[in-house]
C-alpha positions in Angstrom: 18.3 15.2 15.6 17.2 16.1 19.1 14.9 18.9 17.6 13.2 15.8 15.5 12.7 13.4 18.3 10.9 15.9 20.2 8.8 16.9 17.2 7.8 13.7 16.1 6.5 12.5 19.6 2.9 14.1 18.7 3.1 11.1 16.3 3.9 8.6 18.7 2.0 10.0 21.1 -0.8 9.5 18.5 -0.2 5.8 18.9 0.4 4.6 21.7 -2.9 6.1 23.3 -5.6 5.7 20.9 -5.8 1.5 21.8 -6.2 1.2 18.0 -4.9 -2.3 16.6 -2.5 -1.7 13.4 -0.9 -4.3 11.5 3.2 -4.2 11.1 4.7 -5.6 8.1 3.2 -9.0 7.0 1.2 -9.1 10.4 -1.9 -7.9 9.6 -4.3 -6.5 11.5 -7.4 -8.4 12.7 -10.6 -7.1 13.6 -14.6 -8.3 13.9 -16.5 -4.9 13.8 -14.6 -3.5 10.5 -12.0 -2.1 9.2 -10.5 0.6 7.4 -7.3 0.6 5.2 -5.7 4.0 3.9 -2.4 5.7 3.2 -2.7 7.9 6.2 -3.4 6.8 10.0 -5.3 9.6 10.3 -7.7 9.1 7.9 -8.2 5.1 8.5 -9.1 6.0 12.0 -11.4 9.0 10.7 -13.1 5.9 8.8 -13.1 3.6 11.5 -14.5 5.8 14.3 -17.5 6.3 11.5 -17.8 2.7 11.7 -18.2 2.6 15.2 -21.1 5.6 15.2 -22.7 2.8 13.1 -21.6 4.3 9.5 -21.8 1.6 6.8 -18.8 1.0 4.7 -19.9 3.8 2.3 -19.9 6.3 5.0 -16.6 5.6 6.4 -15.7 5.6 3.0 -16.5 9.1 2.4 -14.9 10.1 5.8 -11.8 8.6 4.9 -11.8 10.5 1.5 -12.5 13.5 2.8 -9.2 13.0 5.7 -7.3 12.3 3.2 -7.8 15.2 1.2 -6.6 17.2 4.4 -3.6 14.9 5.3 -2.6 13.4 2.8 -2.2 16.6 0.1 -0.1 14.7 -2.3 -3.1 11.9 -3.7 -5.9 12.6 -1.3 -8.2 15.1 -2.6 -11.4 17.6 -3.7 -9.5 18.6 -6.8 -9.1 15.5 -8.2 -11.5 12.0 -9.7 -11.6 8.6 -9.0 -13.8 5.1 -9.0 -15.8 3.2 -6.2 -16.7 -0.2 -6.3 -19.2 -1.6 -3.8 -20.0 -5.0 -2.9 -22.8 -5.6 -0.4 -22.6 -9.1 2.1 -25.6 -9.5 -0.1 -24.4 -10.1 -3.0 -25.3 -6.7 -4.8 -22.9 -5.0 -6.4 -21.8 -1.4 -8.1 -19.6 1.6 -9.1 -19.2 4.5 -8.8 -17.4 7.0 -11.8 -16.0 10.3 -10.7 -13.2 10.9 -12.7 -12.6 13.9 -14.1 -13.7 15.5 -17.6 -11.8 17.5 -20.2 -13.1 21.0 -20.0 -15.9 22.1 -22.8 -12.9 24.5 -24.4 -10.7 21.4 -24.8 -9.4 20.2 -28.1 -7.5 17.4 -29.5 -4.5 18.8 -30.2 -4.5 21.8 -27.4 -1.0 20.9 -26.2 0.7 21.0 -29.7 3.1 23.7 -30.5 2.9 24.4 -34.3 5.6 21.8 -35.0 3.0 19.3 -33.6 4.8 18.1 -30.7 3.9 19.0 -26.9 4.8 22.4 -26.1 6.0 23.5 -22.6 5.0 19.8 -21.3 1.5 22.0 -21.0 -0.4 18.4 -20.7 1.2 17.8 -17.3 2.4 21.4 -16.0 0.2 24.5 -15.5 -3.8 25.5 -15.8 -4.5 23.4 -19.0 -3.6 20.3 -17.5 -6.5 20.6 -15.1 -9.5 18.6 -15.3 -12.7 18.9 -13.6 -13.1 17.9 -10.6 -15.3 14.8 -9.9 -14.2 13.8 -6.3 -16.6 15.5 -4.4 -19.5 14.7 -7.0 -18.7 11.2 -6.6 -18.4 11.2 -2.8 -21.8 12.9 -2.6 -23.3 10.6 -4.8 -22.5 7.5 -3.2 -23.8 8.7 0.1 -27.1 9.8 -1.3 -27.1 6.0 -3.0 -26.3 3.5 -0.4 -25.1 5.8 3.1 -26.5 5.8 6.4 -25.4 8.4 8.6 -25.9 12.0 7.8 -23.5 13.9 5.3 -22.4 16.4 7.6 -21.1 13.9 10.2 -19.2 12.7 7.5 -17.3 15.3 6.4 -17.3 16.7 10.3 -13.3 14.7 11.0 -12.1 16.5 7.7 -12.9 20.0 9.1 -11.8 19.2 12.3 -7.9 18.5 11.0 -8.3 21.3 8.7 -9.4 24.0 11.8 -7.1 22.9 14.3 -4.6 20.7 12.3 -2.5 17.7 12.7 1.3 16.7 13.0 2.9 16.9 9.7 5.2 14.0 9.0 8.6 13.3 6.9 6.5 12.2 4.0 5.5 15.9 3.3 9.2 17.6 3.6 10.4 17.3 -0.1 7.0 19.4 -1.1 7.2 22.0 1.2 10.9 22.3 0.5 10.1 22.9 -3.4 7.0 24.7 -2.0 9.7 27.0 -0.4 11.8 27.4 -3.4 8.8 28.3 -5.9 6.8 30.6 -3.8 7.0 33.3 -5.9 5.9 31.1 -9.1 3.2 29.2 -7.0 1.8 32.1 -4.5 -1.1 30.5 -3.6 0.1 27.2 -2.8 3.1 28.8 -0.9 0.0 30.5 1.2 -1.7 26.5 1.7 1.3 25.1 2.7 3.6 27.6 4.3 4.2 28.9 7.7 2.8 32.3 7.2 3.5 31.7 2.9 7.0 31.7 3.8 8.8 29.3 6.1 8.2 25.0 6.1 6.2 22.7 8.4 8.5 20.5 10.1 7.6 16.4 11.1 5.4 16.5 13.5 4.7 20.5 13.2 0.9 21.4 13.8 -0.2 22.5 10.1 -3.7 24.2 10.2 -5.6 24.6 6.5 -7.9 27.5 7.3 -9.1 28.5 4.0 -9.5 24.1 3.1 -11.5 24.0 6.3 -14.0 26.9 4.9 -14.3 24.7 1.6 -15.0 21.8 3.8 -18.4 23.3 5.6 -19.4 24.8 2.7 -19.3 21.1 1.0 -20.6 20.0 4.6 -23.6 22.2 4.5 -25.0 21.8 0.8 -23.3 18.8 0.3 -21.8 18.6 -3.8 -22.9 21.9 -4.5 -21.0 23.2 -1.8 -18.3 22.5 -4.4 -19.8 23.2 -8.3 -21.9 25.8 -7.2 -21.5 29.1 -4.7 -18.7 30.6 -4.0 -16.4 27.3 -4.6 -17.4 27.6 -7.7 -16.7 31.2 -8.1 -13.4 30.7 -6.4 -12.2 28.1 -9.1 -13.7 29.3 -11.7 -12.5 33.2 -11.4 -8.7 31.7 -10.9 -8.6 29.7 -14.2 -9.7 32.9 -15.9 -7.4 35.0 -14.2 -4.2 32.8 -14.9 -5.6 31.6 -18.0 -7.1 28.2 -17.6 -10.1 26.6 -19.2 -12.3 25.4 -17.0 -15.6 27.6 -16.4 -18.6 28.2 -14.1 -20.4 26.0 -16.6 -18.1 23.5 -16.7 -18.6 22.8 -13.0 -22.0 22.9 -13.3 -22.4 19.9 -15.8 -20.5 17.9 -14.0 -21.7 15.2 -13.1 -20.9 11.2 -11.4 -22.1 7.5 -12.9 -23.4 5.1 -11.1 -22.1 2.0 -13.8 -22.2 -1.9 -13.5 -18.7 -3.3 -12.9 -16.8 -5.5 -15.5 -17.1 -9.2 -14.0 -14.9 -11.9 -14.2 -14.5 -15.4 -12.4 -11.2 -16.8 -11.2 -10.6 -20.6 -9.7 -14.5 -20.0 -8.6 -13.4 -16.5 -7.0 -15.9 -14.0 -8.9 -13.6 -10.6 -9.7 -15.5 -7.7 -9.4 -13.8 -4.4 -10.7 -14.1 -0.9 -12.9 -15.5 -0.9 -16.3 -13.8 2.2 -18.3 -12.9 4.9 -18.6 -11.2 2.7 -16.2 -8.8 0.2 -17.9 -7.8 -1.7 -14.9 -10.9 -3.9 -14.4 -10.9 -5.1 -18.4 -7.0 -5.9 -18.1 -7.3 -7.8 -14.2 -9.6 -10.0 -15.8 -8.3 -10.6 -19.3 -5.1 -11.6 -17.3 -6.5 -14.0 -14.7 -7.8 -15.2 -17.3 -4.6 -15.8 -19.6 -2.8 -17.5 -16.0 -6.1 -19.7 -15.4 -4.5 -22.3 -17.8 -1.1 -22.4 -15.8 -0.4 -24.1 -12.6 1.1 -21.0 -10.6 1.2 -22.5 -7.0 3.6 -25.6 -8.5 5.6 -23.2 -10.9 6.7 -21.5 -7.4 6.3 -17.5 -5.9 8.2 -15.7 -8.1 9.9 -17.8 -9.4 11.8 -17.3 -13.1 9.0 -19.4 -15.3 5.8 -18.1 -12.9 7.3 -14.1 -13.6 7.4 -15.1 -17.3 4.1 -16.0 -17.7 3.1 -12.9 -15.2 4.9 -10.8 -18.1 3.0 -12.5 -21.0 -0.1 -12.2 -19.8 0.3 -8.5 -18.7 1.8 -7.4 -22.0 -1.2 -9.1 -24.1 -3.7 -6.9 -21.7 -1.6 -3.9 -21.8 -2.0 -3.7 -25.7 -5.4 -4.7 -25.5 -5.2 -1.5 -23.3 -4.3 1.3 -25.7 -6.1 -0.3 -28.5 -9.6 -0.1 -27.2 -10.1 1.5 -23.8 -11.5 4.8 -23.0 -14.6 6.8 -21.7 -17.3 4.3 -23.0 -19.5 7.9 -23.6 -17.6 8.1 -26.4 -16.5 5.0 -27.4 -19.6 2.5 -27.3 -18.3 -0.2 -29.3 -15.4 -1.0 -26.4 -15.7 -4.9 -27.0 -15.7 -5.6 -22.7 -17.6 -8.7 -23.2 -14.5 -10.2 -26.1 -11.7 -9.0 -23.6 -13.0 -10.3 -20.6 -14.0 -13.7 -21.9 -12.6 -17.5 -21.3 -12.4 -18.4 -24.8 -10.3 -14.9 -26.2 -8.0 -15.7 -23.0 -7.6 -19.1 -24.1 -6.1 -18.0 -27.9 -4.0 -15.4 -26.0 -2.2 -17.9 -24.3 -2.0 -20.2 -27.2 0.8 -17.7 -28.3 2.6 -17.6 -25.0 5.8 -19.5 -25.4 6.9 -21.0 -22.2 11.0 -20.1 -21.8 10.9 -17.8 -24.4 9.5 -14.0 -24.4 7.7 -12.7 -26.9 8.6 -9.0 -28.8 6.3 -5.6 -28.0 6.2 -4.0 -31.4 4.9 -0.5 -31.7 4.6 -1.6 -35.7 2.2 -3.9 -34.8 -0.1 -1.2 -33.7 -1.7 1.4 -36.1 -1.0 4.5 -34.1 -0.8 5.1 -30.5 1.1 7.3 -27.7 0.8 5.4 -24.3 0.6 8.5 -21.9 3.0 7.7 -19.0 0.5 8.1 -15.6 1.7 9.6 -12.1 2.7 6.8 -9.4 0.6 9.4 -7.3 -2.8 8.0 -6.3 -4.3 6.8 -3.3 -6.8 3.8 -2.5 -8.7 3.3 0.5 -10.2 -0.4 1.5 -13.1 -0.5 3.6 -15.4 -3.4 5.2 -18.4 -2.5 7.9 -19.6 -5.2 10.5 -22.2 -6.6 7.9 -19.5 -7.5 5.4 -20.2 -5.0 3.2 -17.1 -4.2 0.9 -15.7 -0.9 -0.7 -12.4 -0.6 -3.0 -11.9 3.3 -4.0 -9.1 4.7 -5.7 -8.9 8.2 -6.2 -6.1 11.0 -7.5 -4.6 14.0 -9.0 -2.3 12.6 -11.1 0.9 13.5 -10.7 2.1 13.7 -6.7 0.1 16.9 -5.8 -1.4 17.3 -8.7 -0.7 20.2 -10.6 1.1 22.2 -7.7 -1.3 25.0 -8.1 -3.6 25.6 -4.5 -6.8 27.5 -5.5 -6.7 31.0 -4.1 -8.6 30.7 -1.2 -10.5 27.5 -1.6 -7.1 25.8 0.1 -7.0 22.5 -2.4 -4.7 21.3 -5.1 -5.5 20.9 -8.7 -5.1 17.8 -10.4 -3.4 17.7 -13.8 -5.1 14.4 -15.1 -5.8 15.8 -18.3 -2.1 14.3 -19.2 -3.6 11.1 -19.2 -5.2 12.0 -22.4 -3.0 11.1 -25.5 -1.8 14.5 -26.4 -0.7 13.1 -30.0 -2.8 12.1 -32.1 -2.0 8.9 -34.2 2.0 8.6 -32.9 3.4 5.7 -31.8 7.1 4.6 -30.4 8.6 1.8 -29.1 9.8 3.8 -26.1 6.2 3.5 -25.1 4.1 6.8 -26.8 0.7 5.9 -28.0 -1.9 7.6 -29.8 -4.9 5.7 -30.3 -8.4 7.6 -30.9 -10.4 6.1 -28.2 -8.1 8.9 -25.3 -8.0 11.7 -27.7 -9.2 14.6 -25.6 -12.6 15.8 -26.3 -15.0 18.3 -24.7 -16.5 16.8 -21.4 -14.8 13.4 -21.8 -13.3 11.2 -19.7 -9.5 10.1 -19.7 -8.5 6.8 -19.4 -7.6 5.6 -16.0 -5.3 2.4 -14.7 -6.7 3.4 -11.2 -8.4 -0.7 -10.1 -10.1 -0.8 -7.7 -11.1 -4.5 -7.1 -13.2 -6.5 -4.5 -12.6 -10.3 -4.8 -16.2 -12.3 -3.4 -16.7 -16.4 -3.0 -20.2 -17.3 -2.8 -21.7 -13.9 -3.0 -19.5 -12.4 -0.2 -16.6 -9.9 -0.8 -13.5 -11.7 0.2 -10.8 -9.3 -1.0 -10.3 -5.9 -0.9 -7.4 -4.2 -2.9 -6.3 -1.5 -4.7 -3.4 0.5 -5.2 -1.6 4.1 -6.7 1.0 3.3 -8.9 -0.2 5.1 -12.5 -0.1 2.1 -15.5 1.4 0.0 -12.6 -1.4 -0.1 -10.4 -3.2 -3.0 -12.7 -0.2 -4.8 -12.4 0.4 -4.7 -8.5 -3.5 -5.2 -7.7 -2.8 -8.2 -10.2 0.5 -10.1 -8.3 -1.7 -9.5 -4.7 -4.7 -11.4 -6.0 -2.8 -14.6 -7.0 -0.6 -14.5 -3.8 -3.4 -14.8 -2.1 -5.8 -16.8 -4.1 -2.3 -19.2 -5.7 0.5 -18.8 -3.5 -1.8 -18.5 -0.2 -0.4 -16.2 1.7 -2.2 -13.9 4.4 -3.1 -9.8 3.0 -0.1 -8.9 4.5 2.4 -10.9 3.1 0.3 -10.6 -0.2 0.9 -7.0 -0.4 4.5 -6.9 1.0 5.8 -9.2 -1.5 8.1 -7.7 -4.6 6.2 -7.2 -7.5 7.2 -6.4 -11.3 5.2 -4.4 -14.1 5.2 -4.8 -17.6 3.1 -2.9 -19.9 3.5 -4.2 -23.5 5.4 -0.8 -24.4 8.4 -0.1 -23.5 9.4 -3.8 -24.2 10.8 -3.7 -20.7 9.9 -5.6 -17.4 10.4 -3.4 -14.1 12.2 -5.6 -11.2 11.7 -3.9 -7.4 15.5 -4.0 -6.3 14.8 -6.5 -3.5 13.5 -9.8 -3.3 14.1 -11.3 -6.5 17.6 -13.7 -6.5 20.1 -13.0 -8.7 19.6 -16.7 -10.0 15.8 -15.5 -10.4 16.9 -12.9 -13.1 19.6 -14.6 -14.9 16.8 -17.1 -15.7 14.3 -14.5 -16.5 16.7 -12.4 -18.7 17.9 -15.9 -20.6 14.1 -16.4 -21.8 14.8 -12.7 -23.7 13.1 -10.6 -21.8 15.2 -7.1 -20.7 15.0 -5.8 -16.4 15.2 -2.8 -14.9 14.9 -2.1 -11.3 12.8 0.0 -9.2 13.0 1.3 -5.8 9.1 0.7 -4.7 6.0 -0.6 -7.1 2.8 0.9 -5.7 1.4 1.0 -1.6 -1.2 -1.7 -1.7 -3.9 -1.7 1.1 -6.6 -4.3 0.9 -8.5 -6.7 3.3 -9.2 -10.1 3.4 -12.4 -11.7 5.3 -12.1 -14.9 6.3 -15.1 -16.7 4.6 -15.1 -19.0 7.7 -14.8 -17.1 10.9 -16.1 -14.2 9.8 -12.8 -12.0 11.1 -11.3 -9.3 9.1 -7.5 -8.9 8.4 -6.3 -5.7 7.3 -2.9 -5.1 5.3 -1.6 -1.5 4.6 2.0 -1.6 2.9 5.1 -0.4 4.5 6.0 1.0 1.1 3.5 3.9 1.6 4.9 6.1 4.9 2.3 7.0 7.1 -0.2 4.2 6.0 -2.3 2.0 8.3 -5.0 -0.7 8.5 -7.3 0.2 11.7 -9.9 -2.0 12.9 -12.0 -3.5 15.9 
């Protein structure tokens, strides 16, 4: 123990001397000149130092991105893909797509053995579960849109905790300790995070990235093709051949981010502003505010047994909606957004909600479909400048650290989002395997995401800022914090520390996190038919809220997430 408390006071240390205001719990933090809300202190003061060199909320979003990627290895990331949503204190608004594509070699059915199931789990483990990047192209691209300082100073913090590194914390020690135990099977990841390749980083440690800092400048210097062109390039591109992956000098190349329009919504005269797919979180936030428009939330109680029920039927009806017709809109153009997201379809949704009594998820009821189970592992970052301009990004690899598999000297993780393709065509169970065309992987097409980011605005000003990791459950959890604060008024903080559930039409199963909830709570819930299981932790919220008022900021990052903070002035 006393070999911990001494290595952990770099941490504290940290702290206590930077005069940095950070929320605890359900205080939040309050601030005037901005703020910035991530999964890593780190990188949230990375953002907010940005914001004090005058960076717009663009810039420090960027800067926070790029911190994360060094510090927080497990979501944060150059290997992975992700979405941005802007909102300006103006009232414009926009997105930004970067996630990733299936590689030009990919097939539909390039995980099936010749049985015609999965073989090896190849979807989620090794080279072909790699997508390409779009992280960095997305970055870059909202900079050169709507940024304001230059792109070097941006990406300036990252290289400095890369070069001369940064106290690794608890959160890290079950990686490195598998890390240890597969060296041999994951060289070049044993080389990333390794003490020499061979022996762990323990809390508070100084871990240095030199080959992640050289992939850094490169991307600082010539900005996104610092990454799909050059000797990044090369570097990715002459591993997957080597170790026989599919993604090719080419493929990098084509790559490219969208700039789309956001799916829309308005909720008790709150206007919801979130992804359109190959995101499916936007779509389903709004079909389901929608569906709970006609119920009286705030009198049915917080959580209570009757206000979870109707939660549950209104994310089940979205969540089927979901698999039926979401996925990259490139290749799906007749995704019926404008039927989904309307008052009227809401309205005959609810019409089949039955208040006390569940209703019955029934893969029979669905043609075909295999719902892909998505990695908890993401990361979202919340940012809003002194203007009261508003950014909500999520961004991943999939799976916590990806794929496991560093890029011989280029110092990153791979992602291995090309699980979140369904791998089967035309199969569906009730155990929650779905199949439906519009996510069968296709040559440079986009999976389906539940990443959501979402920025909440009254009167043409943002007023909320959340998003969340949590794979299918993000939509869910981004979901529950909107109506505590919107219903159940209760300050970001609280919003975001409350227990939350997560149901997603199949498995016909509601997910309970084991606190919180009474036992009188669930009796009443099971008695309506519906089935529980429990949870340790739902997601790691961080959003803002600006008062529409005063003008002042609050900031909630949530405990659930380990080295997270909100950081503002």
């Amino acid at each position: 123990m006393k070999r911990y408390s001494i290595l952990i006071l770099p941490v504290l240390f940290t702290f206590f001397t930077t005069g940095i205001f950070c929320q605890t719990g359900r205080t939040p933090a309050r601030a005037v000149n901005g703020m910035v809300v991530s999964s890593h202190y780190l990188a949230s003061q990375a953002g907010d130092e940005i914001l004090k060199k005058g960076g717009n909320a663009i810039d420090a979003t960027v800067a926070t991105a790029f911190a994360l990627a060094v510090n927080l290895p497990s979501a944060g990331n150059l290997g992975g893909g992700g979405f941005i949503v802007y909102h300006g204190n103006n009232g414009a608004q926009t997105t930004f797509n970067f996630r990733e594509k299936a590689p030009l070699a990919a097939t539909a059915d390039m995980f099936l053995g010749e049985d015609g199931k999965i073989k090896n789990n190849s979807n989620h483990e090794g080279l072909l579960a790699v997508g390409v990047p779009g992280t960095v192209a997305g970055l870059f691209k909202a900079h050169q849109k709507m940024g304001k300082l230059p792109w070097a100073q941006l990406v300036a913090p990252a290289i400095d905790l890369a070069e001369n590194g940064f106290p690794a914390t608890y959160d890290m020690n079950w990686f490195v300790e598998w890390v240890k135990k597969n060296k041999k099977e994951y060289p070049s990841t044993a080389k990333a995070f390794l003490k020499n390749g061979e022996e762990i980083y323990f809390p508070g440690e100084l871990w240095k990235q030199p080959d992640l800092a050289k992939t850094l400048k490169r991307i600082q210097a010539k900005g996104a093709d610092g990454f799909y062109k050059g000797e990044t390039a090369d570097l990715i591109a002459d591993y997957m051949k080597a170790n026989g992956g599919l993604i090719t000098r080419e493929d990098l190349l084509k790559y490219e981010a969208e700039e789309l329009k956001p799916v829309t919504g308005n909720y008790r005269g709150y206007e919801i502003v979130s992804m359109a797919p190959p995101s499916s979180g936007g779509v389903a936030i709004i079909e389901m505010l929608n569906i709970l428009e006609g119920y009286d939330l705030k009198q049915m109680g917080h959580n209570s047994a009757i206000s979870l029920h109707v939660l549950t039927e209104a994310m089940r009806r979205a969540f089927a909606d979901r698999a039926l017709h979401i996925g990259d809109p490139n290749f799906n153009p007749g995704i019926p957004i404008e039927k989904l997201t309307s008052k009227e379809y809401a309205g005959r949704l609810r019409e089949t909600i039955e208040l006390g009594m569940a209703s019955v998820s029934d893969s029979a009821n669905f043609s075909a479909a295999h719902l892909v189970p998505e990695s908890p592992e993401t990361t979202h970052v919340s940012v809003v400048d002194k203007e009261g301009n508003a950014v909500s990004m999520t961004y991943t690899l999939e799976a916590s650290y990806g794929s496991r598999i560093v890029v011989d000297g280029a110092g990153f993780l791979l992602n291995n989002e090309m699980g979140d393709f369904n791998p089967i065509p035309g199969y569906t169970n009730s155990r929650g395997l779905i199949g439906t065309e519009p996510n069968l992987v296709e040559p440079e097409k986009r999976m389906v995401s539940s990443m959501t980011p979402t920025i909440v605005a009254k009167d043409g000003k943002p007023v909320i800022v959340i998003g969340s990791p949590g794979g299918r459950t993000i939509i869910n959890t981004v979901l529950q914090v909107i109506v505590n604060v919107i219903d159940h008024e209760m300050n970001i903080a609280r919003a975001i520390e409350a227990p939350r559930i997560h149901h997603q039409w199949l498995p016909d199963i509601t997910s309970f996190e084991n606190w919180g909830f009474s036992p009188d709570t669930r009796d009443l819930y099971e008695n309506m038919g519906h089935k529980i299981r429990t949870v340790t932790n739902q997601g790691q919220a961080m959003g803002i809220f600006i008062d529409p008022e005063t003008g002042i900021i609050y900031g909630g990052a949530d405990s659930r997430s380990y080295d997270a903070r909100a950081v503002g002035d």
